[in-house]
C-alpha positions in Angstrom: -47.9 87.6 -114.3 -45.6 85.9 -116.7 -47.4 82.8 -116.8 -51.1 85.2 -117.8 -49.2 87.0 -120.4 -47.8 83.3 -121.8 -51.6 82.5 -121.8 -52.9 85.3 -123.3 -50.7 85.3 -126.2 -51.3 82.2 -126.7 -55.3 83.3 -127.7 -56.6 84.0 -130.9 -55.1 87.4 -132.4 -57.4 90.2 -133.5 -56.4 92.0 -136.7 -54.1 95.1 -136.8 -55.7 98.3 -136.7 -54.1 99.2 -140.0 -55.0 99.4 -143.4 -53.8 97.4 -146.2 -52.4 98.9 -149.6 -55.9 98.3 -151.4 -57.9 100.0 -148.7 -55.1 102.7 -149.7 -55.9 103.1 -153.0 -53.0 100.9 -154.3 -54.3 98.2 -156.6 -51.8 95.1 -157.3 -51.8 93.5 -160.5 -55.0 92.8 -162.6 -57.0 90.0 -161.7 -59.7 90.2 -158.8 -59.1 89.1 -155.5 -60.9 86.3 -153.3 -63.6 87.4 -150.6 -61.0 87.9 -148.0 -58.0 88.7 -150.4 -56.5 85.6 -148.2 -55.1 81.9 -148.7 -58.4 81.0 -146.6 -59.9 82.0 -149.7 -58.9 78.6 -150.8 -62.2 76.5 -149.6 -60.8 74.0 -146.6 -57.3 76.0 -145.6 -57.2 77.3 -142.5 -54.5 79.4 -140.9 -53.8 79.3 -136.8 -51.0 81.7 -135.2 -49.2 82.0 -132.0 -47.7 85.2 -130.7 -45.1 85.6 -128.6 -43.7 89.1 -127.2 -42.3 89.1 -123.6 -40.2 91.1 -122.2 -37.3 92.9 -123.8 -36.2 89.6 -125.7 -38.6 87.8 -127.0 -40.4 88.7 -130.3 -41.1 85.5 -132.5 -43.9 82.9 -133.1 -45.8 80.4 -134.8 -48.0 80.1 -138.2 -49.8 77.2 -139.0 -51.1 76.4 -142.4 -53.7 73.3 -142.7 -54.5 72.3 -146.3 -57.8 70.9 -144.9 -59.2 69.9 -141.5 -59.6 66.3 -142.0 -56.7 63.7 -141.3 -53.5 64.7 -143.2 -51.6 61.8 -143.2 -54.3 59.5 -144.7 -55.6 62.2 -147.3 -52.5 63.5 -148.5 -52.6 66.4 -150.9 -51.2 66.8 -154.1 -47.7 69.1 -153.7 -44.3 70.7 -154.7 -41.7 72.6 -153.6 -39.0 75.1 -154.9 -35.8 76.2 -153.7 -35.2 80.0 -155.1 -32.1 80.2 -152.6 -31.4 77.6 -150.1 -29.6 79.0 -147.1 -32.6 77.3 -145.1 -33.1 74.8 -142.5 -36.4 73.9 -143.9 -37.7 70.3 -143.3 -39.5 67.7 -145.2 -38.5 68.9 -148.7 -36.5 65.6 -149.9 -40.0 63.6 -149.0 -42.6 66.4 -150.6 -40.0 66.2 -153.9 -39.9 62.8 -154.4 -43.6 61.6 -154.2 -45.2 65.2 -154.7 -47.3 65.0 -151.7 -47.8 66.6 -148.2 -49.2 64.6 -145.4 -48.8 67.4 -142.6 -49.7 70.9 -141.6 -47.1 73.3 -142.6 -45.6 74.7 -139.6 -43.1 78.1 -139.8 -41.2 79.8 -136.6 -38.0 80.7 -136.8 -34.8 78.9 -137.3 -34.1 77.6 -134.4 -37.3 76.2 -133.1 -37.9 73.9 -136.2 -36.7 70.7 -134.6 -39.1 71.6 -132.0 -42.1 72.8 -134.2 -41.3 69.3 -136.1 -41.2 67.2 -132.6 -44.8 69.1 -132.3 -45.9 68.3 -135.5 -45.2 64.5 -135.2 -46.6 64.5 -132.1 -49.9 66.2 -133.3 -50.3 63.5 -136.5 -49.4 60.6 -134.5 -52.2 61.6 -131.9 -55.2 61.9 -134.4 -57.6 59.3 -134.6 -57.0 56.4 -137.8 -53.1 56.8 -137.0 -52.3 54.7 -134.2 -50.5 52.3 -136.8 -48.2 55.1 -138.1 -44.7 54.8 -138.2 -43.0 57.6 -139.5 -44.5 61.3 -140.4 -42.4 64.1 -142.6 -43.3 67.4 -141.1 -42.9 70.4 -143.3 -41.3 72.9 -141.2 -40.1 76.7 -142.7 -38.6 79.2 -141.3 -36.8 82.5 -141.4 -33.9 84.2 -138.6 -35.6 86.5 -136.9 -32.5 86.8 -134.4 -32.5 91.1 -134.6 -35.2 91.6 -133.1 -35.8 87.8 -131.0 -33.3 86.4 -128.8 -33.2 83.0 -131.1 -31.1 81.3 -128.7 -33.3 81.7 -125.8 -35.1 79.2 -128.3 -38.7 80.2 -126.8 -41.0 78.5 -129.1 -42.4 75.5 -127.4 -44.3 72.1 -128.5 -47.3 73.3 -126.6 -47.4 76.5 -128.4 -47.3 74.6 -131.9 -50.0 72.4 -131.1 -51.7 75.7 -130.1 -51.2 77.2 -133.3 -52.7 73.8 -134.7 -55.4 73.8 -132.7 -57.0 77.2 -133.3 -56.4 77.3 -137.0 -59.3 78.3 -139.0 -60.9 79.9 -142.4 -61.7 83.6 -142.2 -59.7 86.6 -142.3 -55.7 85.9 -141.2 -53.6 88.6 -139.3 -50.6 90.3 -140.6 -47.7 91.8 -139.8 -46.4 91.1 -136.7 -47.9 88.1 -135.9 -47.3 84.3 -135.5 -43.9 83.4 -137.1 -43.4 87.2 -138.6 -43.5 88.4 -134.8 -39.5 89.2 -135.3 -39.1 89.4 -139.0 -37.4 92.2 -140.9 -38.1 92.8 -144.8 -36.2 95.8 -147.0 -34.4 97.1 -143.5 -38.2 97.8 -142.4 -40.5 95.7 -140.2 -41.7 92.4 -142.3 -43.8 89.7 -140.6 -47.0 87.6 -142.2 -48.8 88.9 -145.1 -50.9 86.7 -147.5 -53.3 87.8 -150.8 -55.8 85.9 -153.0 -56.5 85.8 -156.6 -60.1 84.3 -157.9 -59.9 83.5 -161.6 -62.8 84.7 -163.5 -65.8 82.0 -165.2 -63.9 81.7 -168.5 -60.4 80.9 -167.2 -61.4 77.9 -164.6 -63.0 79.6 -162.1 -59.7 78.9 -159.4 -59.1 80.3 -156.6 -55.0 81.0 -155.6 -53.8 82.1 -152.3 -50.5 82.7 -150.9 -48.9 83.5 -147.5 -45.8 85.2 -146.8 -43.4 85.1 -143.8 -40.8 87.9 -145.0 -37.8 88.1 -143.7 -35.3 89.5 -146.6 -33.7 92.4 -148.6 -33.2 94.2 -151.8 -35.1 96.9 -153.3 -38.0 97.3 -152.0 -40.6 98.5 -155.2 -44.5 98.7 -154.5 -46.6 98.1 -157.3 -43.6 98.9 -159.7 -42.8 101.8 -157.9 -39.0 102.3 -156.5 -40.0 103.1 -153.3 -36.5 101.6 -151.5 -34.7 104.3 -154.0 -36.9 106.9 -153.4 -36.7 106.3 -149.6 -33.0 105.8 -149.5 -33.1 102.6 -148.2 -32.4 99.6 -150.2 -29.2 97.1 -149.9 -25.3 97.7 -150.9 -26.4 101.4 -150.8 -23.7 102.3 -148.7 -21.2 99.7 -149.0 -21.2 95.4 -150.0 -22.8 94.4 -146.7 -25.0 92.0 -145.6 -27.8 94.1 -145.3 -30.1 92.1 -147.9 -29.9 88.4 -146.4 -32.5 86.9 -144.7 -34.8 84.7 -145.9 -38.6 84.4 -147.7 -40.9 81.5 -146.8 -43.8 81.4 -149.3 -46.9 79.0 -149.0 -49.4 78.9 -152.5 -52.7 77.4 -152.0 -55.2 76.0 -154.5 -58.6 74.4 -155.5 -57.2 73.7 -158.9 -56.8 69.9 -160.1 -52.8 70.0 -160.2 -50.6 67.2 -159.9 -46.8 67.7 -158.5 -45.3 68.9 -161.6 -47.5 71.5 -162.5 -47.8 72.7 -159.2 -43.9 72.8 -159.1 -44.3 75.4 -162.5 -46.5 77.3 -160.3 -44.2 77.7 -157.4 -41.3 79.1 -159.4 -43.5 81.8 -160.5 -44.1 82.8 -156.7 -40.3 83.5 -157.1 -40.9 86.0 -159.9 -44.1 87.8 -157.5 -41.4 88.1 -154.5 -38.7 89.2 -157.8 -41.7 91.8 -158.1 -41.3 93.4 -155.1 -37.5 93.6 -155.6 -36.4 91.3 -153.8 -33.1 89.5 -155.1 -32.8 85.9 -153.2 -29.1 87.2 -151.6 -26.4 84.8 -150.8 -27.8 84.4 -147.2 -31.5 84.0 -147.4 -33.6 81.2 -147.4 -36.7 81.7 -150.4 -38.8 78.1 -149.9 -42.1 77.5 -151.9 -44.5 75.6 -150.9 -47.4 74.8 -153.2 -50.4 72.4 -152.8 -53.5 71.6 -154.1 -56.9 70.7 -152.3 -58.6 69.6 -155.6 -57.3 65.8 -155.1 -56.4 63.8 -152.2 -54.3 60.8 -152.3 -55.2 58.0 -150.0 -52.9 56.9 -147.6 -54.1 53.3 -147.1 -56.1 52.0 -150.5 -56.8 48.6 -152.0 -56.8 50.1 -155.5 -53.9 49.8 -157.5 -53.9 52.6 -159.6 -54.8 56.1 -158.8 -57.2 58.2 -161.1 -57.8 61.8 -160.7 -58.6 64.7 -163.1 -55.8 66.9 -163.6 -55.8 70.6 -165.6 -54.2 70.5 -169.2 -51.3 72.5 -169.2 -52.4 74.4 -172.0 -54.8 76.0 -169.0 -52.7 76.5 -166.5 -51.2 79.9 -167.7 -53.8 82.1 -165.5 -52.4 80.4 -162.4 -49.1 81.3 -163.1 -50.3 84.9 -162.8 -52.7 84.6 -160.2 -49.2 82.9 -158.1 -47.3 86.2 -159.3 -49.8 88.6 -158.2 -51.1 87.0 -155.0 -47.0 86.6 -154.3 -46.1 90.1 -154.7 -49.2 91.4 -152.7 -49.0 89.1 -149.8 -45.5 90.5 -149.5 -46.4 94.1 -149.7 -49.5 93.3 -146.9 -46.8 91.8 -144.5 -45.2 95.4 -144.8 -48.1 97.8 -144.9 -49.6 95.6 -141.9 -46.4 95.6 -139.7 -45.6 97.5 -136.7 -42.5 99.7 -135.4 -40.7 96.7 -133.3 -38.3 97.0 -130.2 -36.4 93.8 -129.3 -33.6 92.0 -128.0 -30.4 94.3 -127.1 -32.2 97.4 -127.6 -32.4 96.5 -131.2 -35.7 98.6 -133.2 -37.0 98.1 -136.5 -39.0 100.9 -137.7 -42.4 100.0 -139.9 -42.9 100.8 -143.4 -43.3 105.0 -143.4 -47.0 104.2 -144.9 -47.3 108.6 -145.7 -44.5 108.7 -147.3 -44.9 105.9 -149.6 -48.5 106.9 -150.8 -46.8 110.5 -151.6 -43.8 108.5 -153.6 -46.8 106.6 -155.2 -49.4 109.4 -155.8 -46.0 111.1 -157.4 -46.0 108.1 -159.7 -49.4 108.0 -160.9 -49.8 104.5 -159.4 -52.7 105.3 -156.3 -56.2 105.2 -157.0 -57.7 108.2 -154.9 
């Protein structure tokens, strides 16, 4: 029975029964959204996830990102990351910083499983056909503590559930909540879990398309569209007392079809930071906010007989829009992941109640900021 449980969670997830804030009448920031208000609005990314819930214990998971479906390691893609707080155990950064490209999937789980989502990972690049001459791989690996709700030491996550994750990745809608690596995640003391968003920049400003996906995992105080709902709900952190109660940690993946090199697409992932700032949180002493941003616009060869590499890359006098199409898409992935989560029960008896979704839309409709 065990063993057909592993298996079926293991299978493609549906998506959650539940609504997200803009079927709800709650309209984030002002630029329109892609299709599928999703980072597989960005043409190529695909997104694959792995579930696991068994038992009284075991609530966590894996979330794969692929920039594009070809082979990563010989068509690299144009990237950056940035460190808003870096209690983190994240891997490949040092790599990603110093030659501003990504030549693996982006893998997050939680904190202890990333030596074993990166063991996957390598294996997965070193198996795929033009890289039986490769030598050494730098798998970007997030993660977040989801140790409330998941017994992290059980240390559940296995290789062959990463390479599942890999292996059913694709475009189209992408399930929230708790799903894949946000299986055990808690965000503002209420249930977190994966949430992503999409901005499509109009004709006139580049025609772009920005998404973002969110594993949330972290504390503060919790405002929705501007609105202080973690005030107005009584639960935000320090309320009580100088606790502990707003650690955790964010990780934040940007995707886009615009022509950035690494330093530009650096700029854009600090303003991610300021989207998650937008929601309230505050990057506390214990968590661990990663950005990861990439391009699909350029790819760099891995193996080439030309010396000098020439792409196309946007002016910087243009790249303004993206810096709010990041914020937005940031601060409504993040407020998906919560509107799209579910009450959780986990290890020890511990329970993590989901965002009270009634109560908010009063606190918003109270605020003027719902569109009936």
């Amino acid at each position: 029975m065990k063993r057909l449980l592993s298996l079926l969670l293991m299978l493609p997830l549906t998506l959650a029964a539940q609504k997200r804030p803009r079927e709800l009448g709650i309209k984030i920031g002002v630029l329109p959204t892609g299709a599928l208000n999703a980072i597989t609005d960005v043409t190529g990314v695909k997104v694959g996830q792995v579930t696991l819930t068994e038992g009284a214990d075991i609530r966590t998971g894996v979330t794969a990102i692929l920039p594009h479906d070809g082979n990563m390691f010989q068509q690299k893609v144009q990237a950056a990351m940035y460190i808003g707080n870096g209690f983190g155990k994240m891997t490949g950064y040092s790599q990603v910083d110093e030659l501003g490209t990504i030549e693996s999937p982006i893998v997050l789980t939680n904190t202890l499983s990333v030596p074993t989502a990166a063991d996957a990972v390598i294996d997965w690049t070193l198996g795929q056909k033009g890289n039986e001459n490769v030598r050494s791989v730098n798998p970007v690996i997030g993660e977040t503590n989801d140790g409330f709700l998941n017994d992290i030491r059980g240390r559940h996550v296995r290789k062959d559930h990463v390479l599942n994750a890999l292996a059913q990745a694709e475009s189209g809608p992408v399930a929230e909540g708790n799903v894949g690596a946000g299986t055990g995640t808690v965000c503002f003391g209420w249930k977190g879990g994966i949430g992503t968003a999409s901005r499509k920049l109009p004709e006139k400003l580049g025609n772009y398309t920005v998404g973002v996906l969110v594993q949330t995992n972290f504390g503060g105080v919790l405002k929705v569209n501007g609105v202080p709902v973690g005030q107005e709900l009584g639960k935000y952190a320090f309320k009580e007392s100088l606790d502990k109660s707003s650690d955790g940690s964010c990780m934040m993946v940007l995707a886009t079809d615009a022509p950035l090199d690494a330093r530009n697409l650096k700029r854009l992932a600090k303003r991610v930071m300021l989207g998650m700032a937008q929601t309230g949180g505050i990057a506390a002493n214990g968590s661990g906010d990663y950005v990861i941003a990439f391009s699909t616009a350029n790819k760099v060869l891995h193996e080439t007989s030309e010396a000098v590499f020439s792409s196309a890359f946007l002016h910087n006098d243009y790249v303004s829009p993206l810096f709010m199409a990041a914020m937005e898409a940031t601060e409504e992935a993040i407020i998906n992941s919560l509107f799209m989560a579910r009450t959780s029960e986990g290890t020890q008896g511990h329970k993590v109640e989901e965002l009270p979704k009634e109560k908010v839309l009063e606190i918003m409709r109270k605020y003027g900021r719902i569109k009936e």
